[in-house]
Residue, then its C-alpha position, 0 to 999 in steps of 0.5 A: x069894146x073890142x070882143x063881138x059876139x055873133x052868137x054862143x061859140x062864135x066871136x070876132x075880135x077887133x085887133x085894131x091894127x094901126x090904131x084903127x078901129x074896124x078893119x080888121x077881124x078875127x074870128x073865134x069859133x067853138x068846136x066841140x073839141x076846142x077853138x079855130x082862130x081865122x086871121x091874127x093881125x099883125x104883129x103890133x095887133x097881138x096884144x089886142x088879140x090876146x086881151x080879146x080871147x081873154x076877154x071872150x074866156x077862151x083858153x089859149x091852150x083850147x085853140x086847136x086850128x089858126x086858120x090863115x086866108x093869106x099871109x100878106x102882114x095885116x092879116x097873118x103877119x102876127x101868126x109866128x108870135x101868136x103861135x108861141x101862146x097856143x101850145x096846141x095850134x096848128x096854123x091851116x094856110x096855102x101850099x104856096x105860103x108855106x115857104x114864106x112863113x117857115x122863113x119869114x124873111x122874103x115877106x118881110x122884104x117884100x112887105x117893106x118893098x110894097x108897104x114901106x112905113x107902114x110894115x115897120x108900123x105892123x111889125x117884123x114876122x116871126x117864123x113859124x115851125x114847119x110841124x105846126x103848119x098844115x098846108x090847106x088845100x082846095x076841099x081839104x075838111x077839118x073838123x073840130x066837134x060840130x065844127x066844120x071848115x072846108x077850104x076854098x083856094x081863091x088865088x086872085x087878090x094873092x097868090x096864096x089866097x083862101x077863103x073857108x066854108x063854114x059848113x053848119x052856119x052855111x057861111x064863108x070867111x072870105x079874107x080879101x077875096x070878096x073885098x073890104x066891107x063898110x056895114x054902116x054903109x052897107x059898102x064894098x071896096x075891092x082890094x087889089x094890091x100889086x100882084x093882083x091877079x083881076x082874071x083870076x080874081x073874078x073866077x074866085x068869086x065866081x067859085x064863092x057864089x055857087x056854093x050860094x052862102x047865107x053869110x059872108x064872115x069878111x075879115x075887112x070887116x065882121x059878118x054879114x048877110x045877103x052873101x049871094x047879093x053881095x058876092x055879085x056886087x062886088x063881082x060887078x064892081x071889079x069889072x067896072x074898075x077893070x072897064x074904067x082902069x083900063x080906059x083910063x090908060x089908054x088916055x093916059x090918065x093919072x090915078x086921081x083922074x081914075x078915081x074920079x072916074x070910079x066915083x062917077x060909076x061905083x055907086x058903093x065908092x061914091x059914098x065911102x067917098x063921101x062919108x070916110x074923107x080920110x080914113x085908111x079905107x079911102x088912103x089904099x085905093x090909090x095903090x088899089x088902082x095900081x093893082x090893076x094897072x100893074x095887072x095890065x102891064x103884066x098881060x097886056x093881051x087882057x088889057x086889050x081885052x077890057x077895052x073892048x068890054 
């Protein structure tokens, strides 16, 4: 089964990117004028996404609005193919993603320079038409019927970061701002890929907290409730990783070191750690790690600054 339903008018759709099963949603919402997609998968997933919106009985040529929280592959990366089946979409994204998906090739360049064989395994980018993008800007509304979507800009995780405020269901679409959740483990994981901006990160989450949520919609992965709790967790979370990174580098630990670290003061990796040996979630923290270190080394004044924290 691949199709969840929520409740009437509102699903998530496993798109099983890499075969695995769990990690990333998107999401289906009926409007009264048609529907709104968030997220697409990657390329190599739109096959799933496609059976999914079949499978739910959602015709392609009622989907109005793809609503994109960023443009890194796993999550939009499949958007330019998706696209030529949904003749009356408009693709919602970051004023600053806008050039990189109207010409494709500089992400796909940059994908394979972060992700290496694993973007080959996502697939190549397609383009999309500059007429069917509308650039989402901080507060921008779209309504769709009794459907109401305010956009967040949450730049931290990327440069090009959204999140969505689903105004009727008080609830957020958080795309990797609020981090990768785990429900049976009831377990977050930040998500800090190089570029990873930690500041600017903690302010987005920041921002999310006081519109004070009910539910969390994470595209990593499906809803979920206690968002204000949650929201602060992870809130905390980032500052301990900031806390143990930067430590770390000081005594020139290498990354396992600062994982091991990270286990003994995150409670919510300690037990992914313990439940999920092998699994993609516990294979990215390593270049999580990175991100942070990367962060550090680009402003070196806020990593003296998390040393005295």
């Amino acid at each position: 089964m691949s199709v969840y339903r929520v409740r009437d008018g509102l699903y998530f759709i496993d798109v099983k990117p890499l075969g695995c099963e769990g990690f990333l949603s998107v999401y289906a919402v009926r409007g009264g004028g048609g529907y709104v997609l968030v997220e697409t998968g990657p390329k190599s997933s739109i096959n799933y996404l496609l059976q999914g919106l079949s499978e739910a009985a959602i015709p392609l040529d009622e989907v109005k609005y793809v609503f994109l929280t960023h443009i890194h592959i796993d999550h939009a990366g499949g958007c330019g193919t998706l696209i030529k089946y949904l003749p009356n979409a408009r693709v919602v994204m970051h004023p600053r993603a806008v050039q990189y998906m109207v010409d494709t090739s500089r992400l796909w360049e940059s994908s394979l320079k972060i992700l290496g064989f694993i973007a080959e395994m996502y697939g190549g980018v397609e383009p999309i038409p500059r007429d069917r993008i509308v650039e989402g800007v901080d507060g921008l509304t779209i309504s769709l019927g009794d459907v109401t979507l305010r956009v967040i800009d949450a730049v931290g995780h990327a440069s090009h970061e959204l999140c969505f405020h689903y105004v009727e269901e008080n609830g957020l679409f958080t795309g990797d701002a609020a981090g990768v959740y785990i429900e049976r483990l009831n377990a977050i994981r930040p998500t800090t890929p190089p570029v990873f901006h930690l500041r600017k990160a903690i302010e987005a989450i920041d921002k999310l907290i006081s519109i004070n949520p009910s539910r969390l919609f994470y595209s990593h992965f499906g809803p979920a409730d206690g968002a204000v709790e949650k929201l602060r967790r992870h809130r905390e979370q980032l500052v301990k990783w900031g806390v143990t990174i930067a430590k770390g580098l000081e005594e020139n630990l290498s990354i396992d070191e600062i994982y091991s670290r990270i286990v003994d003061v995150d409670d919510d990796v300690r037990v992914m750690d313990k439940y999920l040996k092998g699994s993609i979630i516990l294979e990215e923290i390593p270049r999580c790690i990175q991100g942070f270190i990367d962060y550090f080394k680009r402003y070196p004044e806020d990593f003296l600054s998390w040393l005295k924290t």
